[in-house]
Every structure is written in structure tokens, then in C-alpha cells.
TIVO-2410 file (N, C-alpha, C; in nm, 3 decimals):
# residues 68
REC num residu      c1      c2      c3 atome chaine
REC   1      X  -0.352  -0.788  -2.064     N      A
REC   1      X  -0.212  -0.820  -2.085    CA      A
REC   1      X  -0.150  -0.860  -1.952     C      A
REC   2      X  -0.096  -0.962  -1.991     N      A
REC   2      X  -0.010  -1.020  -1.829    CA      A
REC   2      X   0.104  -1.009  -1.844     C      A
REC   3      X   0.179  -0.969  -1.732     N      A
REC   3      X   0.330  -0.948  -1.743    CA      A
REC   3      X   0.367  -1.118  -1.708     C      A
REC   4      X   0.453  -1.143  -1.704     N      A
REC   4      X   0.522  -1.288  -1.648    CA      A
REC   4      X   0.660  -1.219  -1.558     C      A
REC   5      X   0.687  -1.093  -1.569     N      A
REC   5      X   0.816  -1.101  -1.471    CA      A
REC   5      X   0.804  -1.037  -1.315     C      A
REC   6      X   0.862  -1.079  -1.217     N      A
REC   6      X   0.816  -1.014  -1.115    CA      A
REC   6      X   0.951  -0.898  -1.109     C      A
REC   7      X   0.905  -0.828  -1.029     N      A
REC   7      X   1.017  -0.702  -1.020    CA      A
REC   7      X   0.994  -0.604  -0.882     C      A
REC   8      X   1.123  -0.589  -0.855     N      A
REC   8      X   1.133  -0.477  -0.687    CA      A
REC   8      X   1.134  -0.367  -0.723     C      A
REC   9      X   1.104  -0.238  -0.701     N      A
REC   9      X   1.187  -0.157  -0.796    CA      A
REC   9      X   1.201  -0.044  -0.589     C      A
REC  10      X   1.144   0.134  -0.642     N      A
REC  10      X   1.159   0.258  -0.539    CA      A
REC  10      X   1.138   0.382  -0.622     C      A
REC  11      X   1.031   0.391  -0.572     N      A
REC  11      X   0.967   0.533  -0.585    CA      A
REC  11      X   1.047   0.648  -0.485     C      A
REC  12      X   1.040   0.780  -0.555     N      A
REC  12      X   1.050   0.850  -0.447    CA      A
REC  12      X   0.986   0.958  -0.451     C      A
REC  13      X   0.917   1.002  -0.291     N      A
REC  13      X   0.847   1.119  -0.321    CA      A
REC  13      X   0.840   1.222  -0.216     C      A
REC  14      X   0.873   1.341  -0.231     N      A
REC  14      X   0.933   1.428  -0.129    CA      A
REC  14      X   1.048   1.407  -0.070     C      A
REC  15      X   1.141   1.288  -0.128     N      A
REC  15      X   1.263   1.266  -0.081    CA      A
REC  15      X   1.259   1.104   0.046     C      A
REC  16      X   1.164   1.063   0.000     N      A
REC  16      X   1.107   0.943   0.103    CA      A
REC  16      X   1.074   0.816   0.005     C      A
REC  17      X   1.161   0.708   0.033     N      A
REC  17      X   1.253   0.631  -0.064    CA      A
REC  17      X   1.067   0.549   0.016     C      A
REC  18      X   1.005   0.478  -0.100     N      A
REC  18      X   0.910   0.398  -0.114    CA      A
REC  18      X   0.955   0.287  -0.188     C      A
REC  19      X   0.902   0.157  -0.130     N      A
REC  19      X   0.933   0.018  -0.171    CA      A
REC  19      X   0.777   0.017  -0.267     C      A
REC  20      X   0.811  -0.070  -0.393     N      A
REC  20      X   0.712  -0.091  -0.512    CA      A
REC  20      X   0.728  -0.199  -0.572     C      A
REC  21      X   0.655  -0.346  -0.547     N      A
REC  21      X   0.676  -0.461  -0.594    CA      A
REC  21      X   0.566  -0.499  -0.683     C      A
REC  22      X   0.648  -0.607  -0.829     N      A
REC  22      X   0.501  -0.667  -0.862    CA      A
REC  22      X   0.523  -0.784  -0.862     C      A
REC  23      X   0.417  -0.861  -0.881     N      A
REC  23      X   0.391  -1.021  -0.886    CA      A
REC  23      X   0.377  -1.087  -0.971     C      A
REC  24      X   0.384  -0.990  -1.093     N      A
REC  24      X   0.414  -1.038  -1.204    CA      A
REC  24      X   0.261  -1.043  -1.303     C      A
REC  25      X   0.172  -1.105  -1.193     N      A
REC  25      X   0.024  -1.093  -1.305    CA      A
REC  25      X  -0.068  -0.996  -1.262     C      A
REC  26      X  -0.018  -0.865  -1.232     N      A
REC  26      X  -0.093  -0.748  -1.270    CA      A
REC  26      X  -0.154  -0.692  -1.128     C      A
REC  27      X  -0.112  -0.755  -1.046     N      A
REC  27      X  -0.072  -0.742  -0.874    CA      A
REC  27      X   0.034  -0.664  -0.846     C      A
REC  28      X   0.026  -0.502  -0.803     N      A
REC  28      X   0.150  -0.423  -0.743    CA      A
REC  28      X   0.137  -0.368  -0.647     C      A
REC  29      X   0.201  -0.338  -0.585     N      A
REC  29      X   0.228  -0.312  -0.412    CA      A
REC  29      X   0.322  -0.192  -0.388     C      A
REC  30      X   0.275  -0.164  -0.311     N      A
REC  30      X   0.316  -0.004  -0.274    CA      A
REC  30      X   0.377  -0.033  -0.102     C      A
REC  31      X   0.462  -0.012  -0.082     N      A
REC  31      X   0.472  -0.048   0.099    CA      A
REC  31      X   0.435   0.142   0.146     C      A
REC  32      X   0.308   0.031   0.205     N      A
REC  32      X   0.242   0.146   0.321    CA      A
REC  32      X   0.324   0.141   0.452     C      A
REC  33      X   0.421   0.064   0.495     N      A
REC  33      X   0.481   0.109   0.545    CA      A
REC  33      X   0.601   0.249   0.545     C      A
REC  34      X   0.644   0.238   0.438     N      A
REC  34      X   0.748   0.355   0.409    CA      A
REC  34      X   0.643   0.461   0.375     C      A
REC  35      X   0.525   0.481   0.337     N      A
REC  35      X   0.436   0.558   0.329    CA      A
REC  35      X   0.452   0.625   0.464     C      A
REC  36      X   0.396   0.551   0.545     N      A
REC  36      X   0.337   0.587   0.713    CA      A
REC  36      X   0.486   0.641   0.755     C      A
REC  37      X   0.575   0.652   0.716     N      A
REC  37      X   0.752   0.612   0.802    CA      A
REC  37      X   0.754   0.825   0.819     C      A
REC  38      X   0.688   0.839   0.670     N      A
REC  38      X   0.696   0.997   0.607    CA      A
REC  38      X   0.675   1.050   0.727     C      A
REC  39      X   0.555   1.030   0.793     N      A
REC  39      X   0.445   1.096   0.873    CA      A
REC  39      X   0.467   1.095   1.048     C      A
REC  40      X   0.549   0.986   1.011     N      A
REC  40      X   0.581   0.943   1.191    CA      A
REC  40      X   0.694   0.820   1.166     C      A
REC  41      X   0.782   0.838   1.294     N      A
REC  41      X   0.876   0.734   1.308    CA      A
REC  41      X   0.837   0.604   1.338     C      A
REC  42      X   0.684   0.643   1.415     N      A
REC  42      X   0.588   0.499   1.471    CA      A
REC  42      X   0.547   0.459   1.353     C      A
REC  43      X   0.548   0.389   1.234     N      A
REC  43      X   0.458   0.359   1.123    CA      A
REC  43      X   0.378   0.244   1.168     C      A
REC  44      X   0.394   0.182   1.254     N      A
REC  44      X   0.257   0.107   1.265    CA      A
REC  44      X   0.147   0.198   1.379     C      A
REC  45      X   0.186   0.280   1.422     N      A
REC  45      X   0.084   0.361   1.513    CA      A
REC  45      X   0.015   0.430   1.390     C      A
REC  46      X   0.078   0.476   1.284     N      A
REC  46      X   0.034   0.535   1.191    CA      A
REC  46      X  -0.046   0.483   1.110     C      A
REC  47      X  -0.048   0.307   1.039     N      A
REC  47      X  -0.126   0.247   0.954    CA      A
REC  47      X  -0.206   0.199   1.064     C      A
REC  48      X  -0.211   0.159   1.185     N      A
REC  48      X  -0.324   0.126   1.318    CA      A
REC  48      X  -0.447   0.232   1.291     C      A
REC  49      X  -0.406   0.394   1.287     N      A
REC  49      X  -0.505   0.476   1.245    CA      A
REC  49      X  -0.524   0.430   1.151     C      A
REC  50      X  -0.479   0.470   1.027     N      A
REC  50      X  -0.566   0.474   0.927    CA      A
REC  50      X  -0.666   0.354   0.905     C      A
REC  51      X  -0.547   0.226   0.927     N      A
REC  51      X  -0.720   0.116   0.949    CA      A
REC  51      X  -0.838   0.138   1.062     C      A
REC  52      X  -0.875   0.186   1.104     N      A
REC  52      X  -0.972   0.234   1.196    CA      A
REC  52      X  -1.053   0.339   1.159     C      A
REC  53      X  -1.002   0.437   1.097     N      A
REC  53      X  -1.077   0.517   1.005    CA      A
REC  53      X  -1.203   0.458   0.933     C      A
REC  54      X  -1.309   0.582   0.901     N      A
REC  54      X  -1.436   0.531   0.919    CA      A
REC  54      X  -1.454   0.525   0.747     C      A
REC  55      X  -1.337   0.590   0.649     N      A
REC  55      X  -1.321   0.558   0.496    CA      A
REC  55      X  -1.282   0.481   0.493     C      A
REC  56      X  -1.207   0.418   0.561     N      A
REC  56      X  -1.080   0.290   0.509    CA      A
REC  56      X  -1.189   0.188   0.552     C      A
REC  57      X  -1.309   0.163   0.645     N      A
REC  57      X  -1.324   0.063   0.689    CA      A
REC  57      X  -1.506   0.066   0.557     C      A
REC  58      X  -1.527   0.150   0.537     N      A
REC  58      X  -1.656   0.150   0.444    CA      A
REC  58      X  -1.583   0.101   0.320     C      A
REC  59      X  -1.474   0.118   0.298     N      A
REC  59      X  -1.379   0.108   0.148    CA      A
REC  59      X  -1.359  -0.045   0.151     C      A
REC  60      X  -1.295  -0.092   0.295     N      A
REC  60      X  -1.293  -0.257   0.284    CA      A
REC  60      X  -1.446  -0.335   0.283     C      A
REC  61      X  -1.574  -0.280   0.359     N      A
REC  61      X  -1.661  -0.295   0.310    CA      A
REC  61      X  -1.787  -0.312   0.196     C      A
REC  62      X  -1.677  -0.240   0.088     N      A
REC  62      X  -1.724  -0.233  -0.017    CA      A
REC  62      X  -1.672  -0.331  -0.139     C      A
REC  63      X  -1.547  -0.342  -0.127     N      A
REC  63      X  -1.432  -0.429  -0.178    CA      A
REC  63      X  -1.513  -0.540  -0.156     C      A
REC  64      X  -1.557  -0.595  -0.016     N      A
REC  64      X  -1.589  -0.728   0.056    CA      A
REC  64      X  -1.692  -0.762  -0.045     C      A
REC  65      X  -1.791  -0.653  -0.044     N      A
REC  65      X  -1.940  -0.674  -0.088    CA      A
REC  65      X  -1.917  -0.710  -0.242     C      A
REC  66      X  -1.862  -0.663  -0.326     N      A
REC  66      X  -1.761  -0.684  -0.422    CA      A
REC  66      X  -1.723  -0.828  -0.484     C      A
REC  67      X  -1.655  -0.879  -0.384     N      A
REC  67      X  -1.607  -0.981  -0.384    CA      A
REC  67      X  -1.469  -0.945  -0.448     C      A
REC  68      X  -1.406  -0.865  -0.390     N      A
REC  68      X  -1.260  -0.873  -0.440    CA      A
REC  68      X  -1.159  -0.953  -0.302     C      A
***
């Protein structure tokens, strides 16, 4: 099933206002930035780790192999 509408909307969780977009064909997005914001005021020092991490980087390796 495909949606056709795109939409912004905001999650919230622990009181930490998250951005949540879709694209309409079954593509949704979570901003890892307001994720990372929770954890530290630096959020890109914060998503810098986690991409470097030795799960996140076997996980994009796997995706790759994949072909997603």
C-alpha cells in the first residue's frame, strides 16, 4: 500500500520534541538529530560517534551487501 501524501508531523519522548517526516511512498524519517540533542547539546559530536561505532558500521555493511 502506498500512501500519496507527504506529511511533517513530532513525536515526543521523555519530553524531547522529535521531528518525523514522510515522503509519501513508504519512506519515514526520524531526525537523529533531535535524537542526539537528548544526550548532548553537541548533536553532531554525538551522531559523529555513533557513526564510527563498530554496529552502526557492520549494519551499513550489511544494508550495502543487500543492496538497499
Amino acid at each position: 500500500m502506498t500512501l500519496d501524501k507527504k506529511w511533517k508531523g513530532t513525536i515526543y519522548a521523555d519530553g524531547q520534541e522529535i521531528a518525523v517526516f514522510s515522503s509519501g511512498d513508504n519512506n519515514d524519517y526520524i531526525s537523529l538529530t533531535d535524537i542526539a540533542r537528548f544526550k548532548s547539546n553537541e548533536p553532531n559530536d554525538v551522531i559523529r560517534n555513533w557513526m564510527r561505532g563498530k554496529d552502526t558500521l557492520e549494519f551499513l555493511g550489511l544494508r550495502e551487501q543487500l543492496g538497499f
